[in-house]
C-alpha positions in Angstrom: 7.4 9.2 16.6 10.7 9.3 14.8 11.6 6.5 12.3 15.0 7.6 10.5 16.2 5.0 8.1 19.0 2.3 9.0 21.1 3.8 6.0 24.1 1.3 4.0 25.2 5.0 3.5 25.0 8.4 4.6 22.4 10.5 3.9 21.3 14.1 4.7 18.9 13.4 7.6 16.1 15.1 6.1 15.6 12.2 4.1 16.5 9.5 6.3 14.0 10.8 8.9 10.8 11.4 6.2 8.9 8.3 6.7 4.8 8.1 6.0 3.0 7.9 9.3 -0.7 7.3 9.5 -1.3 8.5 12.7 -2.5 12.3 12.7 -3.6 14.2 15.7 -7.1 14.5 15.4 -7.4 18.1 17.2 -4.6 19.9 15.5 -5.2 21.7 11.9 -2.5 22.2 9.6 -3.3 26.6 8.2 -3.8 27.3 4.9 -0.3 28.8 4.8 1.7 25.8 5.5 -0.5 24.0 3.1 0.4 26.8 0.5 3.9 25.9 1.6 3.6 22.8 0.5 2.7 23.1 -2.2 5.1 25.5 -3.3 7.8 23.0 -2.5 6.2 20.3 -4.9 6.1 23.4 -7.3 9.7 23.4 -7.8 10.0 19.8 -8.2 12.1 18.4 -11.7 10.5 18.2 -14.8 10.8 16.9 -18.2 11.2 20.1 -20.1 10.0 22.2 -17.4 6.2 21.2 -18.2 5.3 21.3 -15.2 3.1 19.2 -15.5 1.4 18.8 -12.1 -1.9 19.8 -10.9 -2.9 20.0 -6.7 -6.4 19.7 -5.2 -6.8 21.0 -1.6 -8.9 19.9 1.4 -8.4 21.0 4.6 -10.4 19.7 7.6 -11.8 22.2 10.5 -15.2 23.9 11.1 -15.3 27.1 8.9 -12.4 26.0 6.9 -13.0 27.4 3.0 -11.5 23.2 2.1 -13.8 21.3 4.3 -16.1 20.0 1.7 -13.1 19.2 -0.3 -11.7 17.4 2.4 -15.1 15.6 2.9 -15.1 14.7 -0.6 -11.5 13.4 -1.4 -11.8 11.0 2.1 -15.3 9.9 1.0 -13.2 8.7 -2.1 -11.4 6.6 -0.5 -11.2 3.1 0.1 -12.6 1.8 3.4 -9.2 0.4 4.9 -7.5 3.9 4.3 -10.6 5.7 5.8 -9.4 3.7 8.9 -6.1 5.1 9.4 -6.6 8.3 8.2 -10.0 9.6 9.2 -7.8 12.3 11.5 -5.3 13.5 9.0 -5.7 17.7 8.7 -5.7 18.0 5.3 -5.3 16.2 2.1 -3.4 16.9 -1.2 -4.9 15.2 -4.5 -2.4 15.0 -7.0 -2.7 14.9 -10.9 -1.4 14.9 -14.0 -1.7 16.6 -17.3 -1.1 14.3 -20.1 -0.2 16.2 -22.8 2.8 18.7 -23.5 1.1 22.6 -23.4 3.9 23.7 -26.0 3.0 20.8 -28.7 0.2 19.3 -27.6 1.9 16.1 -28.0 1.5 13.1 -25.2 3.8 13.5 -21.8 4.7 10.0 -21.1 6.8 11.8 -18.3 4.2 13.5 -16.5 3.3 10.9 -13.6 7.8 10.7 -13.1 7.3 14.5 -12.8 4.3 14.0 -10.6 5.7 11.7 -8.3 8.8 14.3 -8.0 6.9 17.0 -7.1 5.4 14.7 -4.1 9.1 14.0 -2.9 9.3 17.7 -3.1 5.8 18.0 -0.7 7.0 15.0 1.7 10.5 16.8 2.5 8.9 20.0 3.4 6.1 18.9 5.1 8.4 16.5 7.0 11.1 19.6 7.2 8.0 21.3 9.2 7.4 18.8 11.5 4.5 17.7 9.7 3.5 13.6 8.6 2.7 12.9 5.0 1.2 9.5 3.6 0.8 8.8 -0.6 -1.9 6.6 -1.3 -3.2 4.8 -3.9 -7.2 2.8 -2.9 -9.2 5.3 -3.7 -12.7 5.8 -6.3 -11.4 7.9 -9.2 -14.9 8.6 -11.0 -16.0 9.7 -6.9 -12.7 11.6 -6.5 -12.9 13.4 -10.1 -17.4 14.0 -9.4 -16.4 15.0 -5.7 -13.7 17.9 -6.6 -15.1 18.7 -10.2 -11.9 17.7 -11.7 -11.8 18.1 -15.8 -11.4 14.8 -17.9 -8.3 16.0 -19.3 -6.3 15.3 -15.8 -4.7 12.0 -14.7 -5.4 11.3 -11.1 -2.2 10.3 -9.8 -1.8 10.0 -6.2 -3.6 11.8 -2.5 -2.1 12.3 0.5 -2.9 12.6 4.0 -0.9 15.5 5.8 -0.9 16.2 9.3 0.7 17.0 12.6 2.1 13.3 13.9 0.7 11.3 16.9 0.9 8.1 18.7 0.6 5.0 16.8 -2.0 3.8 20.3 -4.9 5.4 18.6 -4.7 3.0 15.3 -6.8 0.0 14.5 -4.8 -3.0 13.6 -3.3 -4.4 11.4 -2.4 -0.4 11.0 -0.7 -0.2 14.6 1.4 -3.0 13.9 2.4 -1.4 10.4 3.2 1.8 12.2 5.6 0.4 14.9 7.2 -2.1 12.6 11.2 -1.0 11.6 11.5 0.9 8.6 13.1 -1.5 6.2 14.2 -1.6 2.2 15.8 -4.5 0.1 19.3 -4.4 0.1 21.0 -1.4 -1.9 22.7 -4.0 -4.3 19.4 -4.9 -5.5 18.6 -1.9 -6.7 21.8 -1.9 -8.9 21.5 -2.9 -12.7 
């Protein structure tokens, strides 16, 4: 289902036609190479003093896959109404934060900007692929952090459901409604300080 945004300007159509679907074929896996790909988009991704501050957590779904408990454990994490819509998605990507510069050990106050950058960075590729990607926030962090052993010293910043795209029909409301609805933003002028 293609969604490109009704633009007030031109943009490169890459980013006019990402858009975060939540319906996921439920029968097609996304390989542990395109997942690497992935993530080695987000890993070239901005950041304040080249930190790099970003951390990934895989799971992939699909008998045999090495990611499947991962995958059991980050969607177990999440809230009830996203395990509704994205009970089929192939694989998710956890994303977090370090919080303290590795060169000074001072604080980062730019690590979840840089974070968020590096999931731009996942969204174009994976939408450059033909693949859907979703950020979400409603999810357990104590269960996510217990469920993929994550250290303390991380700041759980985002996951995302990745998958191959499908029809909206097989989405419980109100999702189905939210997935046909027209893409829309305020005004650019709003935006404009």
């Amino acid at each position: 289902m293609d969604k490109p945004a009704l633009t007030e300007q031109p943009i490169h159509p890459l980013i006019a036609g990402r858009w975060s679907p939540r319906s996921f074929d439920p029968d097609r896996d996304v390989d542990a190479r395109t997942l690497t790909g992935l993530i080695e988009a987000a890993r070239w991704a901005p950041s304040c003093a080249n930190e790099q501050p970003w951390r990934f957590a895989v799971g992939a779904r699909g008998e045999g896959s090495p990611s499947a408990q991962r995958w059991q454990a980050i969607y177990d994490a999440l809230d009830v109404g996203n395990q509704l819509w994205c009970r089929h998605a192939a694989a998710f990507v956890v994303m977090a934060a370090t919080r303290t510069f590795e060169k000074n050990g001072q604080s980062n106050r730019y690590a979840w900007h840089d974070v968020g950058a590096a999931g731009v960075s996942l969204a174009l590729e994976a939408h450059a692929r033909g693949l859907g990607s979703h950020p979400m926030a409603g999810w357990d962090a104590d269960r996510l952090r217990a469920g993929l052993d994550l250290p303390e010293s991380l700041d759980l910043v985002a996951v995302w459901a990745i998958g191959w795209p499908a029809s909206a029909d097989a989405l419980p409301e109100p999702f189905l409604g939210r997935e046909l609805a027209p893409r829309s933003r305020r005004p650019l002028a709003d935006f404009m300080v």
